[in-house]
GUBA-115447 format. One line per field, with one value per residue (C-alpha): chain; x, y, z; residue in three letters. Coordinates in Angstrom, 2 decimals. Example, Ala and Ser with C-alpha at 12.3 -4.5 7.8 and 13.67 -1.06 7.14 Angstrom:
BEGIN
kette = c(A; A)
px = c(12.30; 13.67)
py = c(-4.50; -1.06)
pz = c(7.80; 7.14)
rest = c(Ala; Ser)
END
This chain:
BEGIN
kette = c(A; A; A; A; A; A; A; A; A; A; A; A; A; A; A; A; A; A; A; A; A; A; A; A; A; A; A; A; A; A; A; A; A; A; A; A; A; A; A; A; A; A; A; A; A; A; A; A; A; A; A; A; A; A; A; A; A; A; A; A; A; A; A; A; A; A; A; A; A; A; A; A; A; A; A; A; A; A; A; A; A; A; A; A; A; A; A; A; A; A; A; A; A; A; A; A; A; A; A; A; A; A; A; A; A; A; A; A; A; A; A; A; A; A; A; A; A; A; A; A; A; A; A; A; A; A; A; A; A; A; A; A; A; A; A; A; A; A; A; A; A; A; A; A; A; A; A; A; A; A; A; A; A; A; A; A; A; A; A; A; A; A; A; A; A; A; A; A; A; A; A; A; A; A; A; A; A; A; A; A; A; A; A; A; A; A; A; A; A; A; A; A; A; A; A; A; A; A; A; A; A; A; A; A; A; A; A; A; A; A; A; A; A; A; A; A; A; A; A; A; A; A; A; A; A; A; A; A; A; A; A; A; A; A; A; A; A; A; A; A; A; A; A; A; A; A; A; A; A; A; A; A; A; A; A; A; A; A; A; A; A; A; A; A; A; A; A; A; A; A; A; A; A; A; A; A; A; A; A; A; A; A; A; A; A; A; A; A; A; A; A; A; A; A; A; A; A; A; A; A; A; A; A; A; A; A; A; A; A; A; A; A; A; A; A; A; A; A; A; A; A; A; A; A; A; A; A; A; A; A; A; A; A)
px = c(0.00; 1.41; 2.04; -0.46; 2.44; 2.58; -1.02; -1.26; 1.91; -0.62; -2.74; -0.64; 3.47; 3.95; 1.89; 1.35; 3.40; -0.32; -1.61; 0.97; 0.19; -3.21; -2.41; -1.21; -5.03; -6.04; -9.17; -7.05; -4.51; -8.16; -9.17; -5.74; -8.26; -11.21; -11.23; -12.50; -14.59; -16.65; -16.16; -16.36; -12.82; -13.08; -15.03; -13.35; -14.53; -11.93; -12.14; -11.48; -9.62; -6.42; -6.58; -4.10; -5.88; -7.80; -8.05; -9.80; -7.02; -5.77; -8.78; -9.46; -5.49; -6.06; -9.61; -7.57; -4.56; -7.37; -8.83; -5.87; -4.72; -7.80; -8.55; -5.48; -7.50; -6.79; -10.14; -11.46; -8.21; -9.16; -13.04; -12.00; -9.53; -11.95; -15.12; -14.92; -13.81; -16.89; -16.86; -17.72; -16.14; -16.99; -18.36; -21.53; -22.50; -23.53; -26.05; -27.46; -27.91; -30.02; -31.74; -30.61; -29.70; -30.05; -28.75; -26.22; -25.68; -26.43; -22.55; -22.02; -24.07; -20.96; -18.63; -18.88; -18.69; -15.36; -13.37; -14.41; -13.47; -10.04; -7.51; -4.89; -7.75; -9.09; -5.31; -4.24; -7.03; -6.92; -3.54; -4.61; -7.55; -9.99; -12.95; -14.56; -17.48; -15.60; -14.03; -16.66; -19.12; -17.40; -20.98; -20.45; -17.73; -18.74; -15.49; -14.94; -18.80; -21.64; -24.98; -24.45; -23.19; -21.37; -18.18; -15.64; -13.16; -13.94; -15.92; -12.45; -10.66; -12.07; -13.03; -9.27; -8.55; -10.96; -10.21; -6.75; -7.59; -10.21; -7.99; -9.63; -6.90; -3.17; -1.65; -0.03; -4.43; -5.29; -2.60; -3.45; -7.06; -6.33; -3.94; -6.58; -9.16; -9.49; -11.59; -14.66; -18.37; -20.95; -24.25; -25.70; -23.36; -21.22; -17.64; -16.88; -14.25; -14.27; -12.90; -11.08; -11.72; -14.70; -12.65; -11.05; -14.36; -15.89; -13.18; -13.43; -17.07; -17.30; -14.38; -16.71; -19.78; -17.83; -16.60; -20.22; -21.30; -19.08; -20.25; -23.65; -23.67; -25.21; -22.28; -21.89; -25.27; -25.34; -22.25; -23.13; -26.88; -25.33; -22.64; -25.03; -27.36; -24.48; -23.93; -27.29; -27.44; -24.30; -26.17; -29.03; -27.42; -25.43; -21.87; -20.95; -22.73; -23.12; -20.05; -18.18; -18.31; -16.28; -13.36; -11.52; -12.25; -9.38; -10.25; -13.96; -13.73; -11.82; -14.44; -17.36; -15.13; -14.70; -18.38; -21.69; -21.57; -18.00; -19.49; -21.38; -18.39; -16.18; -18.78; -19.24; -15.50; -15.89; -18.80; -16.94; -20.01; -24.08; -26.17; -29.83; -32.58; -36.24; -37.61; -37.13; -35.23; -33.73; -31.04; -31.86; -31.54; -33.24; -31.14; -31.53; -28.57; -27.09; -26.14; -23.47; -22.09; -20.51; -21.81; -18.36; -18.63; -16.62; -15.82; -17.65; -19.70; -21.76; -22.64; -21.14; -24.15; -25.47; -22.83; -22.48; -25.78; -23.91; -22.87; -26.40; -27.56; -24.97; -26.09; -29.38; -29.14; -26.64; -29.87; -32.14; -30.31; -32.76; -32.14; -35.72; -34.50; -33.40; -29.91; -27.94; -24.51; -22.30; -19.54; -16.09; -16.30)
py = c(0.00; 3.40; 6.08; 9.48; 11.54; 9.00; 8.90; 12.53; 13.06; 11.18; 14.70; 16.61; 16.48; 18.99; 20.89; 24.73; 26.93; 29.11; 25.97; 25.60; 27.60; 27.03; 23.17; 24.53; 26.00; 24.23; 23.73; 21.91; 19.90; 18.80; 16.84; 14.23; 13.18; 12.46; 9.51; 8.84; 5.52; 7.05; 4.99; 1.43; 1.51; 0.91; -2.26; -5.92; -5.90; -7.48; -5.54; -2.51; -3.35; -3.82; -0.71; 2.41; 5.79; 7.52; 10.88; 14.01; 15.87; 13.65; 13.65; 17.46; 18.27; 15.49; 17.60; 20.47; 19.59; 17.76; 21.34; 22.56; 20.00; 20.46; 24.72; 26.15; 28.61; 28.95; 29.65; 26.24; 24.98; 26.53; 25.63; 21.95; 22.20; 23.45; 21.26; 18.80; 21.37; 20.93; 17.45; 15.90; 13.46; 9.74; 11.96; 10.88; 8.49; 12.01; 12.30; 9.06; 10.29; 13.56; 11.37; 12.07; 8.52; 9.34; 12.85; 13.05; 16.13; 17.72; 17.66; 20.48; 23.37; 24.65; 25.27; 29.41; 29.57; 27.32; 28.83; 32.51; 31.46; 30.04; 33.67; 31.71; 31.21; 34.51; 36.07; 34.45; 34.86; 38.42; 37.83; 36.18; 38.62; 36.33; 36.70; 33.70; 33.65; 32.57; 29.51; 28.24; 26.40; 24.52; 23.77; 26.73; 25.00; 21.84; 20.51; 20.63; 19.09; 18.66; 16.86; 12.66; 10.85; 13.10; 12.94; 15.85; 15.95; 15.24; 12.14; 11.25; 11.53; 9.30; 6.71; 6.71; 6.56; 3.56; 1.78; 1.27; 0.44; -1.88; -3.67; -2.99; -1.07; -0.68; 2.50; 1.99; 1.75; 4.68; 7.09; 5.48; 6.51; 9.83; 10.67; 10.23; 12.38; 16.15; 19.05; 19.57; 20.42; 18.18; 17.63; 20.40; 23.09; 22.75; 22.44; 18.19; 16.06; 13.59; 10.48; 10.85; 6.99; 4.93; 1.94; 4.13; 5.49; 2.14; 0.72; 4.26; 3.71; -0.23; 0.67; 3.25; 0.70; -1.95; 1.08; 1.76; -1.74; -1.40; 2.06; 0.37; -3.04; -4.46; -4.83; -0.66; 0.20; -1.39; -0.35; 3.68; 2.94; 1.35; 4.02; 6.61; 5.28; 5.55; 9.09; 10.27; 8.73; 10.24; 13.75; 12.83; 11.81; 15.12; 12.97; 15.31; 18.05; 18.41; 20.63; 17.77; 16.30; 18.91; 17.95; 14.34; 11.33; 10.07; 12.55; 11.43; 7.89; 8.71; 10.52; 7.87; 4.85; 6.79; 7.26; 5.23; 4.25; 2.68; -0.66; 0.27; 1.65; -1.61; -3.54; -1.70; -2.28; -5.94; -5.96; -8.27; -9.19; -8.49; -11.65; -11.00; -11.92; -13.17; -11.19; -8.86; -10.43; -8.48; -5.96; -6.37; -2.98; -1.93; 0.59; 2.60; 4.17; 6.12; 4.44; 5.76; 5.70; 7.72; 7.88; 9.74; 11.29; 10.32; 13.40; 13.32; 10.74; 11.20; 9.68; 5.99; 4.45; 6.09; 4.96; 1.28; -0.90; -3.15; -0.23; 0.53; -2.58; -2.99; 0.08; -0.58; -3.60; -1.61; 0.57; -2.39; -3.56; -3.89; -2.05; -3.01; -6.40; -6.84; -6.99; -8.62; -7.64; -11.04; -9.82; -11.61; -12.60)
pz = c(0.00; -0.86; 1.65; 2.30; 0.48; -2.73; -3.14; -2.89; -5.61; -7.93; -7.69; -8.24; -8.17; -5.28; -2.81; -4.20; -2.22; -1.26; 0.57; 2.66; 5.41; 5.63; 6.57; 9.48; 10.74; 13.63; 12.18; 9.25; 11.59; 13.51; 10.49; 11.43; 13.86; 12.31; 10.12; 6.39; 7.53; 9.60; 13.18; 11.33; 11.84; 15.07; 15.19; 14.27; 10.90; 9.58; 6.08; 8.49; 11.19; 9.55; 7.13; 7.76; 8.82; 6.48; 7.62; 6.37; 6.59; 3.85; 1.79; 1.97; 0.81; -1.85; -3.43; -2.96; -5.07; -7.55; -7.84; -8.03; -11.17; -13.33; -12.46; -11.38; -9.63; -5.85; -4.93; -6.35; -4.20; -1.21; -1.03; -1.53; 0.91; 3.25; 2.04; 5.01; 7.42; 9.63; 9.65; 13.09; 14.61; 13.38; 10.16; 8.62; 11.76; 13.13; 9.68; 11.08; 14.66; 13.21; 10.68; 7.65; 6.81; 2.61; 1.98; 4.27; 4.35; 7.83; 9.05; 6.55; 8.61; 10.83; 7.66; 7.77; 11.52; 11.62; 9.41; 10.35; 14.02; 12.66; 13.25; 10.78; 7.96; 8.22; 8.12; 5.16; 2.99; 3.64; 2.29; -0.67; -1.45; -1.26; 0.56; 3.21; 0.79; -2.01; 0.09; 2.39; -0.12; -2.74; -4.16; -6.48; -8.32; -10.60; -10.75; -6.78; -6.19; -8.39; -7.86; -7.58; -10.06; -11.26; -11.24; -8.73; -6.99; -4.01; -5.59; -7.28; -4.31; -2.02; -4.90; -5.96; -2.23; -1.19; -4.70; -3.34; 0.37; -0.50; -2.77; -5.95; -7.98; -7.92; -7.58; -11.48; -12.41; -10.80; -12.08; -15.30; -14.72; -13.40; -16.71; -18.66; -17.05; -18.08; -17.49; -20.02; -20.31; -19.83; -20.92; -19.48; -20.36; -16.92; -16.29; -14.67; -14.90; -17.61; -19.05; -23.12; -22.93; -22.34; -21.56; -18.67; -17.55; -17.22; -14.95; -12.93; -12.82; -11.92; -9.32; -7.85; -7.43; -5.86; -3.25; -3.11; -2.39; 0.50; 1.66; 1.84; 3.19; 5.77; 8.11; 7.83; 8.15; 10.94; 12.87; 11.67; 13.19; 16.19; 16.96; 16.08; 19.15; 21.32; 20.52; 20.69; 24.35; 25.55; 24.41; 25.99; 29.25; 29.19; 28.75; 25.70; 24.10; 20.30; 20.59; 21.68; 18.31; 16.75; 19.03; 17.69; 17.65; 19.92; 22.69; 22.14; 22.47; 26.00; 27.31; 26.08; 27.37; 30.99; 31.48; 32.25; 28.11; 28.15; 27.98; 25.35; 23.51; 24.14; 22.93; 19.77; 19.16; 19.32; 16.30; 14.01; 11.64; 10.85; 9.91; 8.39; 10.27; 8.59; 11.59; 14.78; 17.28; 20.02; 19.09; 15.59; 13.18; 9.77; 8.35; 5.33; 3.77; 1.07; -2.61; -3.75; -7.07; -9.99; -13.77; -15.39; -18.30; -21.86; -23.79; -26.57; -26.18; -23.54; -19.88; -19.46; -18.38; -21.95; -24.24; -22.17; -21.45; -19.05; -16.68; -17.07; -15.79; -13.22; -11.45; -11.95; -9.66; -7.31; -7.05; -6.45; -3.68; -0.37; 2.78; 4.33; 6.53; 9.88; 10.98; 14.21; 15.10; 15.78; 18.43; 19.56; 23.19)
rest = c(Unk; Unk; Unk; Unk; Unk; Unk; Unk; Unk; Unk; Unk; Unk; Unk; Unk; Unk; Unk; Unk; Unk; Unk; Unk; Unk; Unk; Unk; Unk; Unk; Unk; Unk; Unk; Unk; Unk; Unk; Unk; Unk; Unk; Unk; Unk; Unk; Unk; Unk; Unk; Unk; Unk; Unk; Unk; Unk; Unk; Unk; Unk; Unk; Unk; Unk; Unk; Unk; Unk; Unk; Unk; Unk; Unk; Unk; Unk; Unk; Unk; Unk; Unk; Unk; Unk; Unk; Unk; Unk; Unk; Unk; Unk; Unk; Unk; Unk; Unk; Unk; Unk; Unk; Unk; Unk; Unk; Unk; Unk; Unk; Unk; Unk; Unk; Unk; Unk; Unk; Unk; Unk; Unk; Unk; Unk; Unk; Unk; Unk; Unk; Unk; Unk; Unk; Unk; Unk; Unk; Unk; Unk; Unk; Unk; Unk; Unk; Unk; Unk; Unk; Unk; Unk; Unk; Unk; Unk; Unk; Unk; Unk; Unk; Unk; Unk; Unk; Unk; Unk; Unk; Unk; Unk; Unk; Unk; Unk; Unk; Unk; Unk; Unk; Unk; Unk; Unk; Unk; Unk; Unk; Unk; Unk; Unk; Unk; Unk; Unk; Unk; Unk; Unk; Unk; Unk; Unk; Unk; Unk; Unk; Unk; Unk; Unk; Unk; Unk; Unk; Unk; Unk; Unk; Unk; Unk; Unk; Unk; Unk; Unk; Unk; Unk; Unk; Unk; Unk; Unk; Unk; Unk; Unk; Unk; Unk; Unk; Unk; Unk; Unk; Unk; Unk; Unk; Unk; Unk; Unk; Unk; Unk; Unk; Unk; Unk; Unk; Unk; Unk; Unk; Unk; Unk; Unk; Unk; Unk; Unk; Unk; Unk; Unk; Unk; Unk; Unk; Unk; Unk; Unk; Unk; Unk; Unk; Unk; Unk; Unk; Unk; Unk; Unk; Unk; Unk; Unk; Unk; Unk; Unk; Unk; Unk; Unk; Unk; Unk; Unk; Unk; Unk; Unk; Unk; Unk; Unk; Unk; Unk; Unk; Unk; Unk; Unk; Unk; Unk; Unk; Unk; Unk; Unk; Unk; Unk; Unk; Unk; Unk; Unk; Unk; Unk; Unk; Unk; Unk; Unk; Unk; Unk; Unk; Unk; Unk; Unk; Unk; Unk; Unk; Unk; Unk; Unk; Unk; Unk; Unk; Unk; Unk; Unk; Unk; Unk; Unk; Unk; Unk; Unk; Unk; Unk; Unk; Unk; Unk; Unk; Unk; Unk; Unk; Unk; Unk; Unk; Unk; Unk; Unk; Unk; Unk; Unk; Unk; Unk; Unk; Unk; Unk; Unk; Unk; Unk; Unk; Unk; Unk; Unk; Unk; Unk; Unk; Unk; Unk; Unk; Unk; Unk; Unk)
END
């Protein structure tokens, strides 16, 4: 497995010199603490227990030098850099908690607030002559985030970033992938990343559903749903505050495993597997989740699952997949 700094020379060959110092924020270095997998790293899955950190940090300076790539515009740098800055900790388990199980989006509320509160942030842009609104919604930028499946970078990122952990491409496939991607205009007139092969967009895409098989299964369903419940108890009970979730996750997990919900929290970290149940039995769980997935475009041709009837198909079953049954967790002893 290749390092943090090799996968990130794939991006881009160095780090612009602008970005530098804005790695340095503390509400940058916080995201070392909050992981990509979103607390399922923590259990004894074994497809997660043995994986290297993930970490937003990582993630966010990979968009960035994406952005960076395909726009050379610092703006479109910075607001990827910055896109995850309000992530919580254990990330989108905190979407589950507040219910928003399919959009996912409610972690993204605080992004304004953190980085006007950040002295460093605030310094440097003023530097840069770029204003907070420019930087604190990369929404406004296609190629940094566009409506699902559509391909940006910060869909690029983590797919090329999972596709390796999960053992589904070499790093020699991905740069091979990423070489061949450029920046275009899609069917509707706006800027995306795109593939000049379909050959190279299907792998991209069929590496992107298997990620988002994973993203989806039963076995992280249930350990988001189950860590979620933990969460929203220990607000409940007054053990942390919603505040506390914008610490890390290291200095989290101390304060859940020193309180009345440590036992919970041990036992969490000993969910090894889920097995399907025909009906409820106690501790059982029917989760619904996000599908994700990306439909890339081919330059001049068109949308993949347009120009290729078996990546049609393939997500159409991805889509079919059923989320309404029950699920146990299976624990070590």
């Amino acid at each position: 497995m290749m390092s943090s700094k090799e996968i990130l020379k794939l991006y881009h060959e160095e780090i612009p010199s602008f970005l530098l110092p804005y790695l340095d924020s503390m509400a940058m270095q916080r995201l070392k603490g909050i992981d990509m997998n979103c607390g399922v790293n923590y259990t004894s899955y074994p497809l997660f227990a043995l994986q290297e950190p993930y970490h937003r940090f990582e993630h966010c300076l990979g968009t960035a030098l994406i952005a960076w790539h395909f726009s050379n515009d610092r703006k479109q740098a910075l607001a990827s850099l910055f896109h995850d800055i309000a992530t919580p900790c254990f990330a989108h388990v905190i979407d589950f908690m507040h219910g928003d199980h399919i959009r996912q989006e409610s972690t993204e509320e605080r992004t304004m607030q953190i980085l006007a509160e950040d002295e460093t942030v605030m310094s440097l842009l003023k530097r840069d002559g770029i204003s907070l609104e420019e930087v604190c919604d990369y929404h406004i930028y296609p190629l940094c985030d566009n409506d699902s499946p559509r391909l940006s970078a910060d869909r690029l990122e983590y797919t090329c970033g999972n596709m390796m952990r999960y053992g589904f491409a070499e790093a020699d496939t991905i740069k091979m992938l990423y070489d061949n991607l450029c920046a275009g205009t899609n069917e509707e007139g706006e800027a995306e990343l795109m593939f000049a092969d379909s050959d190279m967009a299907l792998a991209f895409g069929r590496g992107a559903l298997a990620c988002g098989r994973i993203y989806s299964i039963n076995e992280h369903r249930y350990a988001m749903e189950s860590l979620a419940g933990i969460l929203k108890t220990a607000v409940k009970e007054g053990i942390i505050s919603e505040d506390d979730l914008y610490s890390d996750e290291a200095r989290l997990i101390q304060v859940l495993e020193n309180s009345s919900l440590g036992r919970e929290w041990r036992h969490y970290t000993r969910l090894k597997a889920v097995s399907v149940k025909e009906s409820y039995e106690e501790g059982c769980l029917k989760v619904q989740a996000k599908k994700r997935y990306i439909d890339p475009f081919v330059r001049d041709q068109g949308r993949l699952s347009t120009v290729h009837s078996g990546f049609r198909e393939e997500v159409k079953e991805f889509l079919a997949i059923d989320h309404d049954v029950w699920l146990k967790g299976v624990y070590d002893e």
